[in-house]
N, C-alpha and C positions, 0 to 999 in steps of 0.2 A: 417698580422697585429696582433702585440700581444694584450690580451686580455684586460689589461689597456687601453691601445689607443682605441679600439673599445668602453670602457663605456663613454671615453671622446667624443668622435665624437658624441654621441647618447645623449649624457647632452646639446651640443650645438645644435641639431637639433632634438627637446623633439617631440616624438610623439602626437596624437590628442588627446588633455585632455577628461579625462569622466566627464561627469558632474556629478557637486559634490552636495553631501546633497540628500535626500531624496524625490522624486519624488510623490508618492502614499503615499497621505495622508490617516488616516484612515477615516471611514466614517458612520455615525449612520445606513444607508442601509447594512452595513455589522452585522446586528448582529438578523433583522430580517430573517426568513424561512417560505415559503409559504407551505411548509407542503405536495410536489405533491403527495408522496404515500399514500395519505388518496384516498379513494375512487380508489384505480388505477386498471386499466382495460388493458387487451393486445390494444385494440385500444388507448386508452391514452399514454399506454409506447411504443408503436410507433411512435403515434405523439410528443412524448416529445423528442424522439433520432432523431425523421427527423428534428424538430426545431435545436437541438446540430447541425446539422450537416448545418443547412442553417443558424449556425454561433451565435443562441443563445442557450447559453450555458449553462445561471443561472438555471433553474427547471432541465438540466440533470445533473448536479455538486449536486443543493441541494436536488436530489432523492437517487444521489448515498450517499450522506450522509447519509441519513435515512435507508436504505437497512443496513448499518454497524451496525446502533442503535437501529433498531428492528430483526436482525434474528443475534441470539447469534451461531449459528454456523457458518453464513459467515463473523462475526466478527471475531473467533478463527482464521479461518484461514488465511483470510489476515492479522491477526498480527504475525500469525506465517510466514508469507510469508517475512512479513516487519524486524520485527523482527532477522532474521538469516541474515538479511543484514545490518540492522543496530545498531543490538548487537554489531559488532566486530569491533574493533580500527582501524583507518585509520592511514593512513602514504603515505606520499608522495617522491615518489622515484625521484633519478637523472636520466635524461636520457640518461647520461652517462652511469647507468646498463643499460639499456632494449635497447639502440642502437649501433653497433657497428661504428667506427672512429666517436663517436663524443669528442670534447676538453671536457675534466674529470674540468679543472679549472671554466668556467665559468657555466658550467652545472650542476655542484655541487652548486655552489654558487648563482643558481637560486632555487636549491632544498631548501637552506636551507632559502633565505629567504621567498617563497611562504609557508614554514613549519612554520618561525617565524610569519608571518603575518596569518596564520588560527589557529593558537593555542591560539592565545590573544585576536579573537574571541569570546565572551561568546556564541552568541548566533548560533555559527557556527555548533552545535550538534542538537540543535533545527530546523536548516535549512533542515541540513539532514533528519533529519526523514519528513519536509514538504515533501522534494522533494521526499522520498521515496513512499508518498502517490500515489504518478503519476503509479505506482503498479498496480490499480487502474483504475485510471481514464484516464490514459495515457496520462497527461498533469499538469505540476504542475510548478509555476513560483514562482520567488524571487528576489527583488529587492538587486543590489550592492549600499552600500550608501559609496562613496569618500568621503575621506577629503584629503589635502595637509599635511603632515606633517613631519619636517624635511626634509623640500624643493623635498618629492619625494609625489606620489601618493599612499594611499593605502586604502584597503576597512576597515571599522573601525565597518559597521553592515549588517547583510543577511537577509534584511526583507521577510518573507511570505506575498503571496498576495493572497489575498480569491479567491477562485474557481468562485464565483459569478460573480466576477469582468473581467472575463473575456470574450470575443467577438469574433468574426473573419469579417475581413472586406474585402476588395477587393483581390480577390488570394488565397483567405482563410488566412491573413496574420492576425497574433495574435494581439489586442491589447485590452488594458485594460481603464475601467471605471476611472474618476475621477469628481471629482466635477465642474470641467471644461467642461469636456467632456462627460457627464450623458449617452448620446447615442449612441454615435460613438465610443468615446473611443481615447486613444492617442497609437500613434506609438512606438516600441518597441525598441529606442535607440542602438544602438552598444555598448558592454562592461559596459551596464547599468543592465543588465536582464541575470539571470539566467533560464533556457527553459528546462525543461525536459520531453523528450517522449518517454521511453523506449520500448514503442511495437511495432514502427511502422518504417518501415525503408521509404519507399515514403508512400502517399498518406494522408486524413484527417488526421490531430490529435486530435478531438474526439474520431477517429474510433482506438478499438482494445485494448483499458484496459480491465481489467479482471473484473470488476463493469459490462461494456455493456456484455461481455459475457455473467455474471448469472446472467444477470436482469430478462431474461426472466424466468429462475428458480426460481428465488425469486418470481417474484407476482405467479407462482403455486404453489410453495410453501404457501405462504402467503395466496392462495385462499383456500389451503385443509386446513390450519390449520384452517380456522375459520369458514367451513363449520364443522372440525374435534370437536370447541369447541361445535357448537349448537347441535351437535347430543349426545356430552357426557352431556346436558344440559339437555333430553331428554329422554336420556337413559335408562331403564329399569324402568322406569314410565308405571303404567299399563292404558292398554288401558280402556274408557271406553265407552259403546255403551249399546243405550236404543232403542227400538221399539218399534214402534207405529203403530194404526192401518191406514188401509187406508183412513177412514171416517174422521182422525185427521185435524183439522183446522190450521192456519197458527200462531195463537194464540197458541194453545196447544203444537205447534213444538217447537216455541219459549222461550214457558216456558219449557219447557222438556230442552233443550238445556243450558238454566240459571240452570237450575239445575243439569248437568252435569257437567259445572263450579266449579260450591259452590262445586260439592263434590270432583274435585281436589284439592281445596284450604283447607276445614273444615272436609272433611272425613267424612262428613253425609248429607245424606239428605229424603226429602221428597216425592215417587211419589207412584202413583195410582196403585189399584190392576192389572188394565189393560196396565201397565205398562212392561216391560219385558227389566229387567236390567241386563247387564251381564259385566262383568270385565275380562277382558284377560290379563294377564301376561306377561309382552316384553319376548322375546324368549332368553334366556342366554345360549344356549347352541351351537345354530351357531355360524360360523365364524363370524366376525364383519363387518363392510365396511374397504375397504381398505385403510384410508387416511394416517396410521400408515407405511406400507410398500413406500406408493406414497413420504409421507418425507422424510423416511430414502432414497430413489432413489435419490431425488432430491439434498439429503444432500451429497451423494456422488460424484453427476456431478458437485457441488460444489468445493468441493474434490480434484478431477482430474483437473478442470480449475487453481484452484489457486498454487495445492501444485503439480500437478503430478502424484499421488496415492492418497488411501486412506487408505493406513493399519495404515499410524502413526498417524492417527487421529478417523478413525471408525473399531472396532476391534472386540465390540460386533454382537457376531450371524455368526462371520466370519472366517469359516474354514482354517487355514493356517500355514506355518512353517516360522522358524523362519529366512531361507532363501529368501522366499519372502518376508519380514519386510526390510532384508536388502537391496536387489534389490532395494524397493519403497522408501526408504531411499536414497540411492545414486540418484534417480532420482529427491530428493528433492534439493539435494546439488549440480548436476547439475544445476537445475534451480538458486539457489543463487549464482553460477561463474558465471551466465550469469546476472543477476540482478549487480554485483558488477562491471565485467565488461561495464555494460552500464551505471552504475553513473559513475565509473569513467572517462568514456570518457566525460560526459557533465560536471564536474566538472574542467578536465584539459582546456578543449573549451572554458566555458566560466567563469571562474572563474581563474586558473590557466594561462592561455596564458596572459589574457589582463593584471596582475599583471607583468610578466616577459618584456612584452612590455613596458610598461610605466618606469618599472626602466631601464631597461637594452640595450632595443633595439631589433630589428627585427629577429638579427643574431645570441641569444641566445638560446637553447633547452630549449623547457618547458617542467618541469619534468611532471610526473606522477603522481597520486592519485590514490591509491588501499586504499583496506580492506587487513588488516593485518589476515594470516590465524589464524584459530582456533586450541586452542593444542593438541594433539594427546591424545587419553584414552591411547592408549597403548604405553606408555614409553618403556618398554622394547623393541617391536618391531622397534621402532624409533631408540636407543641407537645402537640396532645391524644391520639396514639398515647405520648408521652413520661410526659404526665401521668399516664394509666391503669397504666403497666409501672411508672414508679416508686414512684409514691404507692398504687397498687393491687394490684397485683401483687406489689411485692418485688422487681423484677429489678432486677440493677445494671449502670447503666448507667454505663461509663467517661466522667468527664466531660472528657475531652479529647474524645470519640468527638463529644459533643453539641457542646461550642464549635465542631469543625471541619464540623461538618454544616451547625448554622446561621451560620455562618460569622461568628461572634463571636470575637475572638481572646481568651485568657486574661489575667486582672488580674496585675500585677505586684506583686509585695510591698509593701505601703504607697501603691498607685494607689488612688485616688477612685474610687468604682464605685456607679452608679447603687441606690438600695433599693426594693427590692419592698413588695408590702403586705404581706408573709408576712415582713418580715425586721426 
């Protein structure tokens, strides 16, 4: 059947509409936080992750919030996590490259309009980085809002939905809050919702973001630093200590002791000959306590959760060449093919398919959604791996692949364009 005929057949017998317009309203409960990491205790941040996990989700959504706004290292580095994934330009491929015997005509002409329709998107850069948060929390959702236009279907805004607002109800099956449904929450429509859970291939999707992993880092963390401030509060403050005799009364203790007071605070004071006042100096010559090493530990296991290593981020005090930098480097950029890789697969699912469905039909390849790579520091190396594949080799390289790599843009029909010796 040629390819015109199949868009005709699938006009006549239109797949199941999405419901159109915007479902999650916002909501004034969105914009309070109860605040859970105030007072938090290992017994608390257990009972907060077993609730997550028996389906309420708000105190462990708005804890992992707070872990990001109060510890400025585990901040760095999930934005450097986030960051390297959603610094770089997407681009949505045909799946005509990445499959072999599929029709180049209609699969092209699915790329380009799932391309025209996320580019007129404003708010479609913004989505991404929502859905990036799931990093995280290993769950992050986003409303598709339809309208009909130009007698076809297409998405026209990518709402975010607050962490809060989300539940888990029979089966563990997601659903979200509304003003309707304050308790239970309503069900998660087909080709309506965006779902992303990149850590977890079965089981909870609570369980296995990288927020639950160094929760438990965080409040030790959080516990040394503020045991770390009262001692530096303290700190080489001289001791001071009066003796009394035995015959002393309970009156006499008491005044002794007001007057031990008064002379931290006034630096004078008044006692009896039979007094015996002595002042001991904090000791500055020993080691310290240790809360300064137990951070810097806990900052590392940080570290390695989020990024991998830790040489590209903690360096200080840390022995090393310049080939272990690069090793721990490579293992960061692995983890960001694998991060790029799992958006784009929930991006094609549930964002990309249901677009190619509704115009085109069932029978259509839904292209792909990548991140476009990053350009190489070293040109010259790039120039002369180029040289060898094409003039040697034989291979063909797409020359769009090479203009966007070295980040040349392409000549326009009847543009002045620099000549080579070769040309």
């Amino acid at each position: 059947m040629k390819w015109t005929q199949r868009i005709v057949n699938h006009l006549r017998t239109p797949a199941r509409r999405p419901r159109l317009g915007r479902v999650i309203q916002p909501r004034i409960e969105d914009t309070f936080r109860d605040y859970p990491s105030a007072g938090l205790t290992p017994s608390r941040l257990a009972a907060i992750l077993r609730d997550a996990d028996a389906g309420a989700l708000s105190a462990c959504m708005q804890l992992f919030e707070e872990m990001e706004e109060k510890d400025a290292h585990l901040y760095a580095g999930a934005n450097t996590r986030r960051l390297a994934l959603t610094g770089l330009d997407w681009q949505v491929t045909s799946a005509a490259r990445v499959l072999e015997g599929v029709d180049r005509a209609p699969a092209d002409e699915a790329a380009d309009f799932c391309r025209e329709v996320l580019s007129q998107l404003e708010t479609f850069d913004e989505a991404l980085q929502h859905l990036s948060l799931a990093l995280g929390r290993n769950l992050a959702i986003a409303e598709l809002v339809w309208e009909p236009i130009g007698g076809e279907f297409r998405i026209v805004e990518i709402v975010p939905i607050d962490f809060a607002r989300i539940v888990f109800g029979d089966l563990d099956r997601l659903r979200i809050l509304t003003a309707e449904e304050p308790t239970d929450g309503i069900e998660l429509t087909p080709n309506k919702f965006v779902v992303h859970t990149p850590h977890n291939v079965s089981g909870h999707p609570s369980r296995g973001g990288l927020l639950r992993v160094t929760a438990m880092a965080y409040l030790a963390k959080n516990l040394a630093l503020k045991d770390w401030m009262i001692f530096s509060e303290i700190f080489g403050m001289p001791v001071r200590i009066a003796r009394y005799e035995p015959s002393a009364s309970a009156e006499e203790k008491n005044e002794l002791l007001n007057m031990l007071e008064s002379l931290g605070s006034n630096a004078a004071g008044i006692f009896s000959r039979a007094v015996d006042l002595q002042i001991v100096e904090a000791n500055r010559g020993t080691q310290g306590p240790p809360y300064e090493k137990l951070i810097d530990f806990l900052n590392r296991e940080i570290s390695k959760a989020w990024l991998g290593q830790t040489l590209t981020t903690d360096v200080a005090g840390v022995s090393g060449v310049l080939s272990a930098t690069m090793v721990h480097e490579q293992v960061r950029k692995d983890l960001r093919a694998d991060d790029i890789r799992k958006e784009g697969r929930t991006i094609r699912r549930n964002i990309l398919a249901p677009l190619v469905r509704f115009k085109f039909g069932p029978d259509v390849p839904v292209p792909y959604f990548t991140r476009k790579p990053s350009r190489p520091q070293n040109l010259k190396e790039l120039s002369a791996v180029l040289d060898s594949a094409v003039n040697h080799l034989g291979v063909r390289v797409p020359a769009a692949w090479a203009h966007d790599t070295l980040g040349i843009p392409q000549a326009a029909d009847g543009e002045a364009v620099l000549s080579g010796v070769n040309q």
